[in-house]
Each structure stands twice: as C-alpha cells, then as structure tokens.
N, C-alpha and C positions, 0 to 999 in steps of 0.2 A: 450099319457096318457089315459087312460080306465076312471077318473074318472074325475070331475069338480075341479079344486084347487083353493081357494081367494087366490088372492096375490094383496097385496097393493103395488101401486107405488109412490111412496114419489120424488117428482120434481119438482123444482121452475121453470123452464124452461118450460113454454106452448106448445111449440112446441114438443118439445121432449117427453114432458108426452103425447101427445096427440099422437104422433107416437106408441110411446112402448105400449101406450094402444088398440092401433087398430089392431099393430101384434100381440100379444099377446093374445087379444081377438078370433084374428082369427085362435087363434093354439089350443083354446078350455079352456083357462084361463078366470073363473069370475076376473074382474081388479075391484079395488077400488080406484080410485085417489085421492093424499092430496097433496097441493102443498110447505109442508113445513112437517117434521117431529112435528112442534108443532100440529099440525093440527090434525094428524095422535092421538098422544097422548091424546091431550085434545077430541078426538071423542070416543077413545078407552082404553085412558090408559098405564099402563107399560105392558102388555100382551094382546095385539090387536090378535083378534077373525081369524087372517088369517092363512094361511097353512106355508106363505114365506110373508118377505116385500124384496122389493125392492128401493133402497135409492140410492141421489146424495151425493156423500163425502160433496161436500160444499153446502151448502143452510143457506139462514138468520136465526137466530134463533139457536134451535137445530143443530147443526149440523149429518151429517152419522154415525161419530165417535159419537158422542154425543149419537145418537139414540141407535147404538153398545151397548154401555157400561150399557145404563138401561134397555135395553133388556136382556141381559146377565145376570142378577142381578135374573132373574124368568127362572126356567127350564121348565118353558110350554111356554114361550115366543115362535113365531115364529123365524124360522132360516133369516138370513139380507145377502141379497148380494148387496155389492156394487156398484156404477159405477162410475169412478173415470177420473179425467183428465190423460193428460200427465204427467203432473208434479206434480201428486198427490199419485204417486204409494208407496212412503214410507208412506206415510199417510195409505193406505188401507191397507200394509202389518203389521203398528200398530195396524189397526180394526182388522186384523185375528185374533190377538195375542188376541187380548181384547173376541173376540167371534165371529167375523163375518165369515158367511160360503165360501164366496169369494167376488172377486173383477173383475169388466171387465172396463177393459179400452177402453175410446173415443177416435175414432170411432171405435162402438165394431161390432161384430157379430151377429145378432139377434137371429141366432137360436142358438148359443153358450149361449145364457143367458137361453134359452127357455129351453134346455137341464140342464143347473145350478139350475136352480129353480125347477127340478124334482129332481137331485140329493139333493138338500138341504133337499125337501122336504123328502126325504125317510130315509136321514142321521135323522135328525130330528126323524123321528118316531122310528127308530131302537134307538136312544138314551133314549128315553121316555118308550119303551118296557124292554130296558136294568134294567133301573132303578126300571121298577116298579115291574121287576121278582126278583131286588136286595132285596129289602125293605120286598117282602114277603119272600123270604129267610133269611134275617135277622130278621123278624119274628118268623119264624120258629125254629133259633138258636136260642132266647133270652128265648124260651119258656122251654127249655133245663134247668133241674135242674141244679146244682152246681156238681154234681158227676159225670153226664150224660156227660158235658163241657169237664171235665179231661180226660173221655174214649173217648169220640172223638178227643181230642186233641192226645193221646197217640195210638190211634186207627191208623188215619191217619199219624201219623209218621212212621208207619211201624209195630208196638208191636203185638204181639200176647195176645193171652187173657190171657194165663198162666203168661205172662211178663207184661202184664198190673195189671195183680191180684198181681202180686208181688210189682208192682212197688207202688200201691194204698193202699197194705195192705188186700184185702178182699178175696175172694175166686173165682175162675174161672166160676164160676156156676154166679155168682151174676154180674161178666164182662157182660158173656152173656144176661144176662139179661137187665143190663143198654143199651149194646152195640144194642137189639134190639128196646129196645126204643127208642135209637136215631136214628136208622135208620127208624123206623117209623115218629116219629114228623119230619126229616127233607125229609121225601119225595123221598130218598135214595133207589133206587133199588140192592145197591151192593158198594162195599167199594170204586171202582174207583170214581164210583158217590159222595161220600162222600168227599172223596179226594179233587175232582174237587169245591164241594159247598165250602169247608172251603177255598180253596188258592181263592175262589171271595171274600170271607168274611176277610180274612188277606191276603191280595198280599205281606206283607212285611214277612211274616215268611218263614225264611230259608226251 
C-alpha cells in the first residue's frame, strides 16, 4: 500500500490484539487498539475516524455483530472485517448480510487479513465516490423544469423530437430547445450519456 491507513483493532484478547498489532504495524498500518467495541465507540462514536476497523465476533459488551450493525446505520462509517471462531462462521456470515466487509476465521492468515483490509478499504471508497457522483446527478435532474423532465423522459425512450413534439403538444423547434437545456444542466455530452445518467437515477424503469 503506497499510502498510511488507521485501522482500529477491536480485541478482548491481549495477546492476540498485541500480535495483530505488531504484524500489521509492520506491513505499514497506523493500529489503534480497543479492547472492547465499547471502548472503540464511546472514544469515537458511531463513525470512528479510521480507514477499516477490525473486530472479534465475540467480546463483552458490544458485541462484532453488534458493532456491525451501528456502523451500518452511517454511510461514512468505516468498512468492519471480522475475525470469527470456528464455530462462529453462521454468526459472521449474518454480519455480512447486516454490512460487514468479511470475515477470517481462527487460526487465520495474516497477510490474508492484511490484503482484506486494503480491499475493504478501496471497496469503501469507490462506494462513497459512487454516491456522492449520485447525489450531484440527482442534483442536476431535480434542477430540470417540469417540461424539460417529460423531454428527457421521452428523449431517452428513444422518441425523436418531431415524436416528442407530437406526443407533448408543442412544436419541434421548442423540443429542441428544451432537449438542449437538458443536455446542458445535466452535464450530458450526447444522448447515450443521457441514457446512461437517467437508468442510475431510475434502475427500475423498463
């Protein structure tokens, strides 16, 4: 990894947090150690300041799943990987579901974790980039008059302007017109682009 990443390690186990902190350390990981998910929270909160945490399923208190689920709760939260017993693998494969990015099972791999918590980290950031190109593109569209909507809606289904002008009522000349307006507000270099912006903004229309 090219750059420093925090990751918190959340383990009741002295020994173990004390291991995973010193290989980790040594792989180029700032570690932050708590030895309980409470710990973790009441220092930082439901949206702790790190890149990735790293969590035991079971520990007093809070538990892995526990921490899972109110992490999950904030989209800037960091991404949580697991580390789970033998006999705790349905338990982490629930955390998945709930939001956790994986799970390694005892006795795990060290650099198998060490590799997971880069991928978290980058899944992570490409989800945060997702969303926030979403939001100004939905921006963009809401900024869209009421008539502008209908042409792009009608635009994008395929219509031509002479068919749109029909279908609208107005004249072909004045399509034109709408239709470059909304190619301008939404940032659109050409109709496939348009195309492509509205099936992000309605994935459910045919």
């Amino acid at each position: 990894m090219s750059e420093t990443l925090d990751v918190a390690l959340v383990e009741d186990d002295p020994a173990v947090l004390d291991s995973l902190a010193l290989y980790l350390g040594r792989r180029g990981l700032a570690i932050t150690r708590f030895e309980s998910a409470d710990a973790l929270v009441a220092s930082h909160g439901p949206v702790p300041p790190f890149d990735c945490v790293v969590a035991d399923v079971r520990m007093p208190g809070l538990s892995g799943i526990d921490l899972v689920r109110l992490l999950a709760a904030s989209p800037a939260a960091p991404p949580v990987i697991l580390i789970t017993g033998h006999g705790d693998v349905d338990m982490a494969v629930a955390a998945i579901k709930l939001g956790a990015f994986d799970f390694i099972e005892k006795p795990f791999d060290e650099n198998r974790l060490f590799e997971s918590i880069g991928a978290a980290v980058a899944h992570a950031r490409s989800r945060r980039h997702d969303a926030a190109e979403l939001a100004h593109l939905l921006a963009r569209f809401e900024s869209l008059s009421e008539r502008q909507h209908e042409v792009l809606a009608l635009a994008t289904a395929g219509l031509s302007n002479k068919e749109i002008a029909t279908r609208l009522g107005i004249s072909p000349r004045t399509v034109e017109i709408h239709r470059a307006w909304v190619m301008e507000r939404m940032g659109a270099r050409n109709l496939a682009e348009l195309v492509r912006m509205e099936m992000r903004l309605r994935p459910d229309r045919p």
